[in-house]
C-alpha positions as CSV (number, residue, x, y, z in Angstrom):
1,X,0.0,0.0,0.0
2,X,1.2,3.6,-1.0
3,X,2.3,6.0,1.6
4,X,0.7,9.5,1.7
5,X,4.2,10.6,-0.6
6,X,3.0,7.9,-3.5
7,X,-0.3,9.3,-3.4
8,X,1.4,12.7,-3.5
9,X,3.4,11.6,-6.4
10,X,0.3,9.7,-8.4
11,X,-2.1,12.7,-7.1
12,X,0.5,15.9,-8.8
13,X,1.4,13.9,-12.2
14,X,-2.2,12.8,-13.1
15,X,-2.9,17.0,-11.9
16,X,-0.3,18.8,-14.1
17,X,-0.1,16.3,-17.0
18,X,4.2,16.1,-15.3
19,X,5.5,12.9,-16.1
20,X,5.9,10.7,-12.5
21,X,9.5,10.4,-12.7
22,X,10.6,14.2,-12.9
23,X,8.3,14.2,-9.6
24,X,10.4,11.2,-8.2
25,X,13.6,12.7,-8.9
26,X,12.8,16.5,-7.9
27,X,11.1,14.5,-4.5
28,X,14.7,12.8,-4.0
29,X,16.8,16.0,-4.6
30,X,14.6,17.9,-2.1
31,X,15.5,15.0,0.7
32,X,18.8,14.9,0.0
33,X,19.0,18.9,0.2
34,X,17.1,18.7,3.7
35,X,19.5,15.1,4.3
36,X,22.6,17.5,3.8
37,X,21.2,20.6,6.0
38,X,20.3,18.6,9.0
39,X,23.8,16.3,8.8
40,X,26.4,18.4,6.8
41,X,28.0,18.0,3.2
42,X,30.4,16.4,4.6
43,X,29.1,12.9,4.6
44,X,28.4,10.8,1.5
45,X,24.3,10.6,1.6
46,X,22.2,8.8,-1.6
47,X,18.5,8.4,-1.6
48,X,16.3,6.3,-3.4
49,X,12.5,6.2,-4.0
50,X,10.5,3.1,-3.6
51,X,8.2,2.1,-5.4
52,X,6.8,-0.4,-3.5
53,X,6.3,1.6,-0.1
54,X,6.2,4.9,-1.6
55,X,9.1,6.1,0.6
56,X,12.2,8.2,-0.1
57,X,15.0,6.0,1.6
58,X,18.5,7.7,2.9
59,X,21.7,6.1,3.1
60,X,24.9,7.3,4.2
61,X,27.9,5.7,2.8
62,X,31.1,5.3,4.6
63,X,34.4,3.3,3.6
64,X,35.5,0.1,5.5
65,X,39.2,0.6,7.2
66,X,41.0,-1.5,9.1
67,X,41.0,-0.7,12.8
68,X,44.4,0.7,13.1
69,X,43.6,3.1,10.3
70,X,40.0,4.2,11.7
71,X,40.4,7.9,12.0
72,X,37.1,9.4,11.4
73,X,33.6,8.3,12.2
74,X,31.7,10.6,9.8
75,X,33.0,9.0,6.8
76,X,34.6,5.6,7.6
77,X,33.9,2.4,9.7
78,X,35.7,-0.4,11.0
79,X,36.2,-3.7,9.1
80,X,34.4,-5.0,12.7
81,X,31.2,-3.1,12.6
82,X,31.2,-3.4,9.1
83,X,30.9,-7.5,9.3
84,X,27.9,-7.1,11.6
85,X,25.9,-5.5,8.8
86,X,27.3,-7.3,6.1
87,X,29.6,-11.0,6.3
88,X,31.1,-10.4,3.3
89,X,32.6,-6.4,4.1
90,X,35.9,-6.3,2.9
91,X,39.2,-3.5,3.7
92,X,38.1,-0.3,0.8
93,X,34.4,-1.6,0.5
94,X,31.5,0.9,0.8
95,X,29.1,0.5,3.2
96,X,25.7,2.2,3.0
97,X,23.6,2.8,6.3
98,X,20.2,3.8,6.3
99,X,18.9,7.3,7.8
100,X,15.9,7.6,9.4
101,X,14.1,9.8,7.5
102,X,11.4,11.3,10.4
103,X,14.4,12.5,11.9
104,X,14.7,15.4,8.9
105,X,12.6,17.8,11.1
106,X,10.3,20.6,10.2
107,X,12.6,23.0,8.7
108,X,14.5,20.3,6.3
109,X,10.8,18.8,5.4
110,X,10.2,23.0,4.4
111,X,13.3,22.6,2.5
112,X,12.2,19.4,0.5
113,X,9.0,21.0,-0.6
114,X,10.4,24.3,-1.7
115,X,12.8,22.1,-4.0
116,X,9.6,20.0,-4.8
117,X,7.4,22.4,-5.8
118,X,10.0,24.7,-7.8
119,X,10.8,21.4,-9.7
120,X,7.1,20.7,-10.3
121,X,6.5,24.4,-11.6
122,X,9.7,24.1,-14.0
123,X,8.3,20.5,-15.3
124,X,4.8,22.2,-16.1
125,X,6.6,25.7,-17.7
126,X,8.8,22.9,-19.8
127,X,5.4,21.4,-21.4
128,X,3.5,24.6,-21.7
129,X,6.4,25.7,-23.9
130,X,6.5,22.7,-26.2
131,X,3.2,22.7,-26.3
132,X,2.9,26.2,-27.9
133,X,6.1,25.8,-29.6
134,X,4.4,22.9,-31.8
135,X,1.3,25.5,-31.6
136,X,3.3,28.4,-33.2
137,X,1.2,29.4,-36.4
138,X,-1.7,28.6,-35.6
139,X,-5.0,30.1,-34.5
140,X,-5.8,30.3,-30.5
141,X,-8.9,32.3,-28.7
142,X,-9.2,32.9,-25.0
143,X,-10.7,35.7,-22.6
144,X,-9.3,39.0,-22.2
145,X,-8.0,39.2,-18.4
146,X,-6.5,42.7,-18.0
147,X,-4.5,45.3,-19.9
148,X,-1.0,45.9,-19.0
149,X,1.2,48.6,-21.0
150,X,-1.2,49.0,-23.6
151,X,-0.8,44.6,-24.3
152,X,-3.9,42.7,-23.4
153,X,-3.2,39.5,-21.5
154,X,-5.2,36.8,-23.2
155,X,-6.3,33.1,-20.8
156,X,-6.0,30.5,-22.7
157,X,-6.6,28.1,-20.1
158,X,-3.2,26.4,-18.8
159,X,-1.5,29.7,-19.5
160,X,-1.7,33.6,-20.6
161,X,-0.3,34.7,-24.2
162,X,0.4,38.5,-24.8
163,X,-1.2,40.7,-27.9
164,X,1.0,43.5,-27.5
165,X,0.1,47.0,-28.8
166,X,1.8,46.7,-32.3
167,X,0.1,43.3,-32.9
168,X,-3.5,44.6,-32.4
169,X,-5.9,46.2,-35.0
170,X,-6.7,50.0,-34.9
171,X,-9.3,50.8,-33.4
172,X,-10.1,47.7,-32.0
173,X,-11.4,47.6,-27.9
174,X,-11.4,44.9,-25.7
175,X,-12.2,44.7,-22.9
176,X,-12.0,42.1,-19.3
177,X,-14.3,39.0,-20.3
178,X,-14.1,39.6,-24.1
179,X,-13.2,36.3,-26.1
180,X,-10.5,37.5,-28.1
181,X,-8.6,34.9,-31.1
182,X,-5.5,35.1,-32.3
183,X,-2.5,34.2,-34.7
184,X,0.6,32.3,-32.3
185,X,3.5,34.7,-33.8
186,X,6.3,33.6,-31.0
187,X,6.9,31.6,-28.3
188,X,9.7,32.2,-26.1
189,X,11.4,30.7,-23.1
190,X,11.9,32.9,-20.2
191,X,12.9,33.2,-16.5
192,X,9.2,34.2,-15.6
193,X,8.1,31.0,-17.8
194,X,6.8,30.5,-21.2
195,X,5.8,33.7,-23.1
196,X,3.4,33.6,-25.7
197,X,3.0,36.3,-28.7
198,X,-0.5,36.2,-30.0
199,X,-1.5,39.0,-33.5
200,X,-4.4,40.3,-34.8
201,X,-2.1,42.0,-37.2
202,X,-0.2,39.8,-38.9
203,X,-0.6,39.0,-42.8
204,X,-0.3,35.3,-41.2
205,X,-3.0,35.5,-39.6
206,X,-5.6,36.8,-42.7
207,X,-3.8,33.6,-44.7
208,X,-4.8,31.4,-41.5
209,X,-8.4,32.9,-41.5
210,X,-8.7,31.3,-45.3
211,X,-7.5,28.2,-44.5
212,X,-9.8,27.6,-42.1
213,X,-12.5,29.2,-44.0
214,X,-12.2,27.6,-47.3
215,X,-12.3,24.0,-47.7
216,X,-10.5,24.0,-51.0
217,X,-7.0,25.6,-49.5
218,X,-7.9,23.2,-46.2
219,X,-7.5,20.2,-49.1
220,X,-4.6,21.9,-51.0
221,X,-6.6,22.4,-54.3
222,X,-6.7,26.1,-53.9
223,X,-3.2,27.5,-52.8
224,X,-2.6,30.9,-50.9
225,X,0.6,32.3,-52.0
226,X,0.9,35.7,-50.4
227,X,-0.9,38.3,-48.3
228,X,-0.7,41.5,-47.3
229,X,-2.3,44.1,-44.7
230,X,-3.0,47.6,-43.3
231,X,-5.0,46.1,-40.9
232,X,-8.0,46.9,-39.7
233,X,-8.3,49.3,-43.4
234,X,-7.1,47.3,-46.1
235,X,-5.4,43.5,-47.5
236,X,-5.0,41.9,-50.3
237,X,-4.2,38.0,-50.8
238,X,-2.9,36.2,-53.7
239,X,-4.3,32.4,-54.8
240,X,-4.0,30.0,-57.6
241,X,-5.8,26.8,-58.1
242,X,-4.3,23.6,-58.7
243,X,-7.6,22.3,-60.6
244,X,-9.0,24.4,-63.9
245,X,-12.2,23.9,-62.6
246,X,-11.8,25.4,-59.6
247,X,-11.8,29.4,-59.4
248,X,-9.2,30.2,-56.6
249,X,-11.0,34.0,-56.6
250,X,-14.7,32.5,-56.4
251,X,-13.5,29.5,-53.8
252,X,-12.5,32.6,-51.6
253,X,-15.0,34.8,-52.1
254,X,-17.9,31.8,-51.6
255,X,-21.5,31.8,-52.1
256,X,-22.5,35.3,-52.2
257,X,-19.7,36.6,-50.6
258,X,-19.9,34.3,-47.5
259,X,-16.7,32.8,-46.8
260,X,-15.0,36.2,-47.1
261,X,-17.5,38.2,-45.1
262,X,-17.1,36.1,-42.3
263,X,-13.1,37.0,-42.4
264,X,-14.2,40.6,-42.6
265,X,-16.3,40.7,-40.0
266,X,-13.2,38.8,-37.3
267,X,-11.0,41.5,-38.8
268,X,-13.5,44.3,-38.3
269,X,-14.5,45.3,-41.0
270,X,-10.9,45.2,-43.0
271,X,-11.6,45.2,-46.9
272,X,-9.7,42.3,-48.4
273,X,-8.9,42.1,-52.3
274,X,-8.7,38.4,-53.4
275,X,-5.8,38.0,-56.7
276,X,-5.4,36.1,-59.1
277,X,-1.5,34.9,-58.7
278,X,0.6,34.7,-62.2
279,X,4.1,33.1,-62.4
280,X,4.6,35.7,-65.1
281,X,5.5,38.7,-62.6
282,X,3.9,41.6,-65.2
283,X,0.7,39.5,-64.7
284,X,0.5,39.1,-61.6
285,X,1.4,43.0,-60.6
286,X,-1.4,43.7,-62.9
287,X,-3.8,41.5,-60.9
288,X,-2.5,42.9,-58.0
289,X,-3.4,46.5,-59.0
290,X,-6.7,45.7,-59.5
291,X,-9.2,48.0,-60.1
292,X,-6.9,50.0,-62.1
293,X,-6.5,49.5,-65.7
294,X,-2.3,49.0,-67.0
295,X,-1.5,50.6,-70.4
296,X,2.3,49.0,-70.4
297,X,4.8,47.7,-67.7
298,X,8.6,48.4,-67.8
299,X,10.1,45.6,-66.0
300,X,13.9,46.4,-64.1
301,X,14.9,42.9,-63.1
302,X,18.4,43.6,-61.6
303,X,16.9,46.5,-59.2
304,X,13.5,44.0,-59.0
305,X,11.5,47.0,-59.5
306,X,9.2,48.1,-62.0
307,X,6.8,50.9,-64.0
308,X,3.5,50.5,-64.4
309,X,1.8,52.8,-66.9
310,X,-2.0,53.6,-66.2
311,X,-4.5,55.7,-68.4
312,X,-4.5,59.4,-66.5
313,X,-7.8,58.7,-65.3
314,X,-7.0,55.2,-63.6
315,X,-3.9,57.0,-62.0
316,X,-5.6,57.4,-58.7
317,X,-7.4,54.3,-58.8
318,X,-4.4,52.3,-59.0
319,X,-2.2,54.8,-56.5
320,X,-5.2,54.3,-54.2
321,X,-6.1,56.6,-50.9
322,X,-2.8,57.8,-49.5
323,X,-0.9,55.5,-51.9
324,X,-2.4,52.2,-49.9
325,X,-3.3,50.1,-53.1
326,X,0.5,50.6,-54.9
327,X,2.0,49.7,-51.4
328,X,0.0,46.8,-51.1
329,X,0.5,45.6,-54.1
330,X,4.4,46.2,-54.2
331,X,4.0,44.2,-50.5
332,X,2.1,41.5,-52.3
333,X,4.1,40.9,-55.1
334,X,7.5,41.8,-53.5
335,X,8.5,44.7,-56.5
336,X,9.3,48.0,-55.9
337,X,6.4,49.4,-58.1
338,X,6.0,53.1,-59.3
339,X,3.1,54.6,-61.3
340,X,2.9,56.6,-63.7
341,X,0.3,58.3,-66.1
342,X,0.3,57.7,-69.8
343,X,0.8,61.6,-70.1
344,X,3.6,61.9,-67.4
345,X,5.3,58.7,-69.5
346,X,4.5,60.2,-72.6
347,X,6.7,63.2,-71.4
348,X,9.5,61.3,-70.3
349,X,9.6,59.1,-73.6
350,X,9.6,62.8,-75.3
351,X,12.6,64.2,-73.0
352,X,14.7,60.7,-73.0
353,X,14.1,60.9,-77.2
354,X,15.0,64.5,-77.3
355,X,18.3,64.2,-75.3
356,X,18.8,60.3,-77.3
357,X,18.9,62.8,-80.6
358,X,21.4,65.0,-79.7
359,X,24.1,62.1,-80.3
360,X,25.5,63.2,-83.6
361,X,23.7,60.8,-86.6
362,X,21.1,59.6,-84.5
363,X,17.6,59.1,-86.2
364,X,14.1,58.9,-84.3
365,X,13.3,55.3,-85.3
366,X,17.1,54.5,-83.6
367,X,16.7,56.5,-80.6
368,X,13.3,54.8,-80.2
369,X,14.9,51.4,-80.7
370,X,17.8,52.5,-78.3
371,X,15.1,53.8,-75.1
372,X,12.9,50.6,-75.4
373,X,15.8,48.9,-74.7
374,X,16.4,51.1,-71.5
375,X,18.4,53.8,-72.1
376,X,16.9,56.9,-71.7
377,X,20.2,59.1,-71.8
378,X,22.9,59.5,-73.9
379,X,24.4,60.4,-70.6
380,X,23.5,56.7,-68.9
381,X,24.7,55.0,-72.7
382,X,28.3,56.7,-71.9
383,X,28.4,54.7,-68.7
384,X,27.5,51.1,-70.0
385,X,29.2,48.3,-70.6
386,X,30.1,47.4,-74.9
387,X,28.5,44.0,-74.0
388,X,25.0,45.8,-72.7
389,X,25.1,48.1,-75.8
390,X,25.1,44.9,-77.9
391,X,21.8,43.8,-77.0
392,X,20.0,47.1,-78.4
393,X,18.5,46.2,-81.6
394,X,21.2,47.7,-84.8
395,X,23.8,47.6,-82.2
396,X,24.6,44.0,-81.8
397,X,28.2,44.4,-83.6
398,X,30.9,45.2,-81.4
399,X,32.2,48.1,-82.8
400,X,28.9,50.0,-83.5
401,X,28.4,49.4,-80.1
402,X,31.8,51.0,-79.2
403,X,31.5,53.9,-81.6
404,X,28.4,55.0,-80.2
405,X,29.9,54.9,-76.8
406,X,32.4,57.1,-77.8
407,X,29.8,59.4,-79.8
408,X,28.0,59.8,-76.3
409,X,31.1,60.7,-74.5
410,X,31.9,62.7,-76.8
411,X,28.1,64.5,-76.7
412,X,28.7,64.6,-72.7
413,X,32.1,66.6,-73.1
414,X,30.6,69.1,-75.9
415,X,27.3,69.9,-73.4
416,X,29.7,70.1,-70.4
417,X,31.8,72.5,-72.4
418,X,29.0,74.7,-73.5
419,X,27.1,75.1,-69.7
420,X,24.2,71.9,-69.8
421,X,22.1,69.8,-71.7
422,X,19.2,71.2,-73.8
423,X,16.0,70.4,-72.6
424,X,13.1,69.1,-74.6
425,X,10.2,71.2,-74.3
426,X,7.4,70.7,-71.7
427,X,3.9,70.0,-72.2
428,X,1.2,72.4,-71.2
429,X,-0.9,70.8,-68.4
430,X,-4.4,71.8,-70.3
431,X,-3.3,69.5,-73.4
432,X,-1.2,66.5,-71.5
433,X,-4.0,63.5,-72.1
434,X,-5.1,62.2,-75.4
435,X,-3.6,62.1,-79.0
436,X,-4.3,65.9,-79.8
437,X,-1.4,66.2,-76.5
438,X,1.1,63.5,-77.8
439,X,0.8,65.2,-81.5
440,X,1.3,68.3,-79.8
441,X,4.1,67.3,-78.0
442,X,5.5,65.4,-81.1
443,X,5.5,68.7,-83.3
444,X,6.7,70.5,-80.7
445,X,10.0,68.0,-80.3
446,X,10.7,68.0,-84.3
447,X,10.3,71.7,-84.0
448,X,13.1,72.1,-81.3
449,X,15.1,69.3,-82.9
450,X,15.3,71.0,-86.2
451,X,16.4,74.8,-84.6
452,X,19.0,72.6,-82.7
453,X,20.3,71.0,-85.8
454,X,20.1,74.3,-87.6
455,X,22.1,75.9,-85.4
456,X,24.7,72.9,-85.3
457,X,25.2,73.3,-89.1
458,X,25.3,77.1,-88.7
459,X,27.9,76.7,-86.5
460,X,29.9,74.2,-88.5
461,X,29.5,76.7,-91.7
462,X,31.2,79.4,-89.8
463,X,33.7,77.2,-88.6
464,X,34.7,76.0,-91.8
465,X,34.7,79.9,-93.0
């Protein structure tokens, strides 16, 4: 039959979920601490647990001399006494004798329990964390307890979790008794015990909302490849479906506008854009400026960024309220994205022409050829490599490439040497959408190109005179 310590033992494992042998050994250091307080250090004490009674058992060791050489009762015994407790004692043996465990007293029985129940709390802190460890990513809930520093502490039961300021929506009040869920961010192991992050905030959470809302990314038919959030204002999340038949977009949106309604009601009211992903990257940064109509993309894959042309009256459509639909969708897609108007690029194509013609033999059609490859300077052309040079159409000899090099240089030293650059001229604001503004802008470029030449073969006439 089991002592009132086994039942101890059985009672706090089945209690804390502890396993019964980290009880048993924290039990067995907390004897020997209160052995060692009520006897000294000095001796050599073990205990044991058995099973059977449900007893800690003490023994202290001591070494078996010969009589002549007995010096020091605390830690030795004679070869004499040692034959009375055991026949077979020999010179060098070790002896163990039990301790009478009653004999602890109060204060080393305090002693055992402190060392008990710290053990006890460090066991349970240990599974909490790997618990929540393993938990990290997914979705918990639990009532709001109390605010401290502007985090709310969140029960969830066996322990609290944190939703610190930064990781809560705008606007959002909770307040002691309120059920509140959550996406697990971090877990971390600390003196003060486990410490869980929870975030309302986090894109990961929006993509865990999904999962659990539609079925079809639950069964890996529809897949979620990115998200992101203003929360509380704004997201967007990009899916593809593995199976033509299914529509990634509709699958998320559901039955009139179900399954996405219920994640905008948990995230208060936070409009959510559902795109279409693309492998091809112009694609998909199309899809992921949605509403907004693109006109062309100029694509900067060594800088990953990019240029997206819209039709001036999409322009604040796809720039969105304070910029939030661009920075979304450059989040989204991971490109640095800027947006222009068709008139804005229709001025720069004019200006990068303009100053392209001032290289000396240059024709429209190869300046044209020369800034669709992008180059939209002679200055920037001076700078390049021959082996870039050879990839613009007309250009793919090496030593075309090279002379026109030189002609830039040689355009950059002549401009330097005269005070600047010529500008191309600039379009009135009254007359910068539609064709009537790009012929406008067209006549006004041969215009200024032909006084420019004119006065370079003036200038060569009185040279020559």
């Amino acid at each position: 039959m089991l002592s009132e310590l086994g039942r101890m033992i059985e009672s706090v494992g089945k209690d804390k979920g502890i396993e019964k042998q980290i009880i048993i050994d924290a039990v067995i250091q907390g004897m020997l601490s209160a052995a060692r307080k009520k006897y000294g250090t000095y001796k050599d004490i073990e205990a044991q647990y058995n099973e059977e009674s449900g007893e800690v058992e003490l023994f202290e060791f001591r070494e078996v001399v010969a009589d002549e050489n007995y010096v020091d009762d605390q830690i030795e015994i004679t070869l004499d006494e040692a034959r009375k407790l055991n026949p077979d004692a020999a010179i060098a043996d070790s002896i163990g004798l039990r301790l009478e465990t009653k004999d602890l007293g109060r204060i080393a029985a305090q002693t055992a329990r402190q060392i008990i129940t710290q053990r006890v709390r460090d066991a349970e802190r240990e599974i909490i964390f790997n618990e929540y460890e393993q938990r990290k990513g997914d979705i918990a809930s639990g009532i709001a307890r109390r605010i401290e520093r502007g985090a709310i502490v969140v029960d969830l039961g066996r322990t609290e979790a944190y939703l610190p300021p930064r990781e809560q929506i705008p606007g959002e009040q909770f307040k002691p008794g309120d059920r509140i869920q959550g996406y697990i961010s971090d877990v971390r192991q600390t003196t003060r015990g486990p410490q869980i992050i929870m975030s309302r905030a986090d894109s990961r959470y929006l993509i865990k909302l999904f999962e659990i809302e539609v079925p079809e990314i639950y069964d890996g038919i529809v897949t979620v490849h990115a998200a992101a959030r203003e929360p509380g204002q704004r997201a967007k999340i990009a899916v593809s479906s593995k199976d033509p038949a299914v529509d990634p977009v509709g699958a998320c949106v559901g039955m009139k506008g179900s399954r996405v309604q219920n994640i905008v009601q948990e995230l208060k009211g936070e409009k959510i854009d559902i795109v279409q992903f693309d492998e091809e990257i112009t694609r998909f940064v199309c899809n992921a400026l949605a509403p907004a109509e693109i006109s062309k993309v100029f694509v900067d894959e060594a800088n990953v960024e990019m240029e997206v042309v819209v039709p001036d009256h999409q322009l604040s459509l796809a720039i969105g309220k304070k910029g939030q639909n661009v920075r979304l969708a450059a989040k989204l897609t991971g490109w640095k994205l800027d947006i222009l108007s068709d008139s804005a690029a229709a001025q720069r194509t004019s200006e990068s022409i303009f100053n392209l013609m001032l290289i000396p033999g240059m024709t429209e059609t190869m300046a044209q050829n020369i800034f669709q490859s992008g180059f939209g300077s002679f200055q920037s052309i001076a700078e390049t490599l021959v082996e870039d040079i050879m990839n613009i159409p007309g250009y793919d000899d090496k030593g075309k490439a090279e002379k026109l090099i030189e002609d830039c240089k040689a355009t950059m030293k002549k401009y330097e040497a005269e005070g600047g650059v010529p500008q191309a001229p600039t379009r009135e604001a009254k007359v910068d959408t539609g064709a009537a503004a790009k012929a406008s802008a067209d006549e006004m470029l041969k215009a200024e190109m032909a006084k420019l030449h004119s006065a370079e073969a003036k200038t060569e006439e009185e040279v020559k005179e």
